[in-house]
N, C-alpha and C positions, 0 to 999 in steps of 0.2 A: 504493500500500500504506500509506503510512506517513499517509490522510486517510482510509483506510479505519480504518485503529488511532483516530484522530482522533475519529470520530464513533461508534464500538463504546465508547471511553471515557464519553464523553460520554453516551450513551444506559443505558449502565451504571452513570452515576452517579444519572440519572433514575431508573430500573430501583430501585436498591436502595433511594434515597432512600424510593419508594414503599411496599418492604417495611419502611422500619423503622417505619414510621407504624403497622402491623396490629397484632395482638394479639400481644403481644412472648411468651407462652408457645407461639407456633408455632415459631419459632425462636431457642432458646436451650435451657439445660440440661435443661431438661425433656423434651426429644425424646430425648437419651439414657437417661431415665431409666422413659421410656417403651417404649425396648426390652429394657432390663433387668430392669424388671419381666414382660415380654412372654418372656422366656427362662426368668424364673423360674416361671409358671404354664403355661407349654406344651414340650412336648417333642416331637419327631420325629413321632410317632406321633398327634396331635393335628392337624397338617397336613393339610387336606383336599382341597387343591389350592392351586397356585402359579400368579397370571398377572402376565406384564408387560404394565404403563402405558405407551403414549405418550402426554403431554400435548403436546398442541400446541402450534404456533406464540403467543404473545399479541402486544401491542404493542409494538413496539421492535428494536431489533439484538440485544438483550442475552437477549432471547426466540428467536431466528431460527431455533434447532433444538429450540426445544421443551424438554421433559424427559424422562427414566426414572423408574417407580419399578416395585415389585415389591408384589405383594397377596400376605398369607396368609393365608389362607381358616382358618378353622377353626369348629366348630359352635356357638361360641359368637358369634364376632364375627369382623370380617375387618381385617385391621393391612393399616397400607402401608409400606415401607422405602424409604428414597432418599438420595444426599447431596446438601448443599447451602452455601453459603457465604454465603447469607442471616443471619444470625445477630447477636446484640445484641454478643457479647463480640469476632468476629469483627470487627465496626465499629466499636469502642470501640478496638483495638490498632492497626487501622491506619490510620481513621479516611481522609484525603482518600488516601494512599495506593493506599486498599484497589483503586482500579477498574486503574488500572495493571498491580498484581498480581497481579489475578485473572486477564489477558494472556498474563502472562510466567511463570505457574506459582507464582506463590511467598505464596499462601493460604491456610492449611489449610482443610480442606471438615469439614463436620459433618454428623452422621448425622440426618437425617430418621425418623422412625417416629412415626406415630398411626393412631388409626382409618381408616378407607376413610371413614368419614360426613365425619370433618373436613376429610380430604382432599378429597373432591370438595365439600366446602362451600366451600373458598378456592379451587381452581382452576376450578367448574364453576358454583357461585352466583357466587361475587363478582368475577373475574376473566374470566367467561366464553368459557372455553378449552375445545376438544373434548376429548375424551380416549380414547383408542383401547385394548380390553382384549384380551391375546392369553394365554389359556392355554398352559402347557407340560405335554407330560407328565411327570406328575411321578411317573412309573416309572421315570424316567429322571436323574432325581436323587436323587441322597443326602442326604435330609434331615438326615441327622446330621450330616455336615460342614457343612453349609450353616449351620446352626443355630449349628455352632462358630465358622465363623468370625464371625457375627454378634457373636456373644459375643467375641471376640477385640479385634475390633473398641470394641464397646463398653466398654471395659474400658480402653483407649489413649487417652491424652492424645491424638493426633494421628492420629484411628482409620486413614485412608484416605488420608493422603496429601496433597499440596497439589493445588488447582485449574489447571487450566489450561484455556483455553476452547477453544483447538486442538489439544488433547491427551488429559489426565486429567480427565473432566468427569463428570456421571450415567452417561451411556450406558455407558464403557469399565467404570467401577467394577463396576456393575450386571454389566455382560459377564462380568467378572472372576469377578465370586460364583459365576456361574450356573455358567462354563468350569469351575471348579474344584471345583464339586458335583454336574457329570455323571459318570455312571456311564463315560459312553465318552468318548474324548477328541475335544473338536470342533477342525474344522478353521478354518483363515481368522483374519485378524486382525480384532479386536472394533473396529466401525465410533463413531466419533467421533459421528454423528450419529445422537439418539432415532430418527429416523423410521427409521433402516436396521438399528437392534438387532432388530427383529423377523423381518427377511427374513436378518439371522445366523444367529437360531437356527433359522428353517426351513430354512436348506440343511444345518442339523444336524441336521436329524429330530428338534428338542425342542418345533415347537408342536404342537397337539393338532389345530389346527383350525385350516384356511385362510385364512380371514376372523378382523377382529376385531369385536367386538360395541362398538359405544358407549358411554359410561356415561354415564344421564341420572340426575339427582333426581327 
C-alpha cells in the first residue's frame, strides 16, 4: 500500500506539472466566472437536455478513473460543468505539498465550467482521451434546484469541498448534484469511480438511453 501511495504521488506530480504548462484561463478564476455568467443568461426552462461525461482513462495513475462532467445543452450553445483541482491558485498555496493532499482529502476542488467545444478541445484534441456521452432524462430532474445549487456553489469560497482521490472526487460530487435534483429519490451509494456513475444512474431509471454515444470532433 504504502509504494502504491508512493508512485500515485509521484505520477501526480507529473500529472499536474503537465496541466500547469496549458493555457492557465482553463483553470483558474475564470471557470467560475464562466458559470456565473452561464446562470445569469439561462434559466431552468432554457435546459434542453442534461448528459453525463465519462472521460477516460489518459496516461498515468493520476488518470486511472478517468473523469465526470455534466453537459447542458441549450439552443444556443452547450456548457460542461465539472470539478477539478487543477488550478493556478490551487498550486500556488500548496505548491510541493499539493500531491500529498490531494490523497489524504485536504485540497479544495474548483469548479470546472466552459463550452463543450473547449472541453473536448483539451481532452479529445490535445490529450486524446475517449469520452463517453450518457443522457439522462431530464423529466426527471429539477432543473431549478439543480441550477440552484450551481449557483450556490459558485458563489463559495470553497464551493464543493476538498478533494480526495478515494473519496470526494468528480464522480461523487457530480452524483451529488444529480441525487439531489431528482425528482425521486435514488437508491445506492454514489460510486467513487467515473466509469461506474453511469451504470448508478441506470439502476435509477435516470438514463434515457442504454448505450452511450462517443464524442468525436
Amino acid at each position: 500500500m504504502r509504494r502504491f501511495l508512493l508512485l500515485l504521488t509521484l505520477e501526480l506530480s507529473l500529472c499536474l506539472s503537465a496541466f500547469a504548462q496549458q493555457d492557465p484561463d482553463l483553470f483558474e478564476k475564470s471557470q467560475r466566472d464562466n458559470l456565473e455568467n452561464f446562470l445569469k443568461d439561462y434559466q431552468a426552462q432554457d435546459i434542453i437536455s442534461i448528459d453525463v461525461i465519462h472521460i477516460k482513462h489518459g496516461r498515468g495513475l493520476a488518470t486511472m478513473w478517468g473523469h465526470s462532467m455534466m453537459i447542458l445543452k441549450t439552443a444556443k450553445e452547450d456548457y460542461v460543468f465539472g470539478v477539478t483541482v487543477f488550478s493556478r491558485r490551487v498550486n500556488r498555496i500548496y505548491n510541493k505539498e499539493l500531491y500529498s493532499r490531494m490523497i489524504f482529502g485536504k485540497v479544495p476542488m474548483d469548479i470546472q465550467f466552459d463550452t463543450l467545444q473547449n472541453i473536448e478541445t483539451e481532452y479529445v484534441g490535445v490529450e486524446k482521451r475517449k469520452v463517453l456521452e450518457y443522457e439522462l432524462d431530464i423529466k426527471k430532474i429539477n432543473l431549478v434546484t439543480l441550477l440552484d445549487q450551481l449557483k450556490k456553489w459558485s458563489q463559495q469560497k470553497k464551493p464543493v469541498g476538498n478533494y480526495s482521490f478515494f473519496g470526494k472526487n468528480c464522480a461523487t460530487v457530480l452524483g451529488r448534484l444529480i441525487r439531489l435534483s431528482a425528482i425521486h429519490k435514488l437508491h445506492g451509494r454514489i460510486p467513487i469511480s467515473p466509469k461506474r456513475l453511469a451504470h448508478y444512474f441506470k439502476k435509477n431509471h435516470l438514463l434515457l438511453h442504454n448505450s452511450a454515444e462517443l464524442i468525436r470532433l
